[in-house]
Every structure is written in structure tokens, then in C-alpha cells.
C-alpha positions as CSV (number, residue, x, y, z in Angstrom):
1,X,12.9,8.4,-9.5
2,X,15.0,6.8,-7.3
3,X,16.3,10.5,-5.3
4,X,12.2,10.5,-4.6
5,X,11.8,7.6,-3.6
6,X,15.1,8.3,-1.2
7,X,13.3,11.8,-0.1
8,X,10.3,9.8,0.5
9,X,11.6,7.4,2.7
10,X,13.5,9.7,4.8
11,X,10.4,11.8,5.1
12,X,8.0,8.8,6.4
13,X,11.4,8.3,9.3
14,X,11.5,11.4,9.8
15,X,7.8,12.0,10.9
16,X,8.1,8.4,12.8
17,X,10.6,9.3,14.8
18,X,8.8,12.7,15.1
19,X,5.6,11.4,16.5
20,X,7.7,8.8,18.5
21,X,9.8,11.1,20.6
22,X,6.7,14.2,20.7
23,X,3.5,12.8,21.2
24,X,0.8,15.1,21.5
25,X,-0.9,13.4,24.3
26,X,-3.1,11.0,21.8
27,X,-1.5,7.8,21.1
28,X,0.3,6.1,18.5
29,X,-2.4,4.8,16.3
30,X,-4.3,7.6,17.0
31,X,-1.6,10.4,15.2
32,X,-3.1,10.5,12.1
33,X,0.7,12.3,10.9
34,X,2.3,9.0,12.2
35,X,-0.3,6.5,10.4
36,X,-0.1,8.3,7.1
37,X,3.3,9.6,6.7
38,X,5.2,5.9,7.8
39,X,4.1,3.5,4.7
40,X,4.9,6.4,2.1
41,X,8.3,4.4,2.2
42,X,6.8,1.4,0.9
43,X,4.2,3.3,-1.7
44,X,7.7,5.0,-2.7
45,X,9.3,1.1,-3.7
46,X,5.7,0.2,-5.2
47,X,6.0,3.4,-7.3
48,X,9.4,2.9,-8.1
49,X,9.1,-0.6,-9.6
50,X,5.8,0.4,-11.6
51,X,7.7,3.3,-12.9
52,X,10.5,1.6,-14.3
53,X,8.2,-1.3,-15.9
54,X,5.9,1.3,-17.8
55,X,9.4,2.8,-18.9
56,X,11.3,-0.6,-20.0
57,X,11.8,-1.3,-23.4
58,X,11.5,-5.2,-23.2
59,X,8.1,-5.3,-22.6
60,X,5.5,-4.4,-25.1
61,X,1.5,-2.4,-24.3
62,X,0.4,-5.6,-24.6
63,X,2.4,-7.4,-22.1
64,X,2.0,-4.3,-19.5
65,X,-1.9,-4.0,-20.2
66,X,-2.0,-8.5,-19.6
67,X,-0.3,-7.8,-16.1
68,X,-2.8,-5.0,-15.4
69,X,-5.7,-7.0,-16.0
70,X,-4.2,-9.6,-13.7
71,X,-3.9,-7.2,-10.9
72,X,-7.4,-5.5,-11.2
73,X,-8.8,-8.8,-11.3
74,X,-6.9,-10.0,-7.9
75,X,-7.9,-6.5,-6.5
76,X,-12.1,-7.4,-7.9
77,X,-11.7,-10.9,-6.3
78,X,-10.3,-9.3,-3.0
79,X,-13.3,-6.7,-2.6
80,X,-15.5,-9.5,-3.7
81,X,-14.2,-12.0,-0.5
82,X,-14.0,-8.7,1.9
83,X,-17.8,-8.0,0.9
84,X,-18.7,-11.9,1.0
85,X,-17.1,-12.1,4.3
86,X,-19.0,-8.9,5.7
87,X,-22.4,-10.1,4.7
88,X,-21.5,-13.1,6.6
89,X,-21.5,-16.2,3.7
90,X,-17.9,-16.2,4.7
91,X,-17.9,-16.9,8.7
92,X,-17.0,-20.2,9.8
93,X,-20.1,-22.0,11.8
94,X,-20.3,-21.8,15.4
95,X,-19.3,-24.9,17.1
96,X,-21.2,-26.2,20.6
């Protein structure tokens, strides 16, 4: 896991430094290459840490499925502000 992660990290460098030193006339943000290969570095941490939790003996289904829950219910509250916020019950009042 961690040699992929390594690969991974190298690669999303790799195509930065790419897209940095060739641009093909478009800019930065614009390279969809550049925008999509540069965080598979950090997904490759993310997935490294939730591989070696599922695969740790210390912790039990039930300790694993609790922090689960926890997240989905962060991620539900997120999406649930984000939509709030877009409907506009969020914005802040306009001052005069």
C-alpha cells in the first residue's frame, strides 16, 4: 500500500510539473490533466490511513462501523448546509 501510495504521488508531480513547464495554450485551472491528476497525492494518504484501519487488529466491526456513521453523518450535515446556503436561508442580511 504504501509503494502505491509512493507511485501515486510521484505521478500527481509528475503531471504538475508536466502541465507547468508545457501548457497547451489554456491555462492552469483550465488543464483538466493538471486539476485531476495533482490531489491523487493526497487521496493516496486518505487511502492509505483507511486501509490500514480496516486492516488493524485493535479495533473491532463495531468500532469501524461507529466511526463510519460519524463520517456519513458530517458528510449529510455538510450537503445539508451547502443546500441550505444555496437556497439562500443561509446568507447573511444586507446591510444599508
Amino acid at each position: 500500500m504504501w509503494k502505491a501510495a509512493l507511485a501515486l504521488g510521484v505521478y500527481s508531480l509528475v503531471v504538475l510539473c508536466l502541465q507547468a513547464f508545457f501548457p497547451e495554450g489554456a491555462s492552469f485551472s483550465e488543464q483538466a490533466l493538471a486539476v485531476s491528476g495533482f490531489p491523487l497525492g493526497f487521496d493516496a494518504i486518505a487511502f492509505c490511513i483507511i486501509y490500514s484501519v480496516l486492516w488493524s487488529g485493535y479495533l473491532t466491526k463495531s468500532d469501524v462501523a461507529k466511526g463510519a456513521g460519524k463520517s456519513l453523518l458530517m458528510v449529510f450535515l455538510g450537503i445539508v448546509a451547502f443546500l441550505a446556503y444555496r437556497a439562500g436561508y443561509l446568507r447573511h442580511p444586507k446591510s444599508y
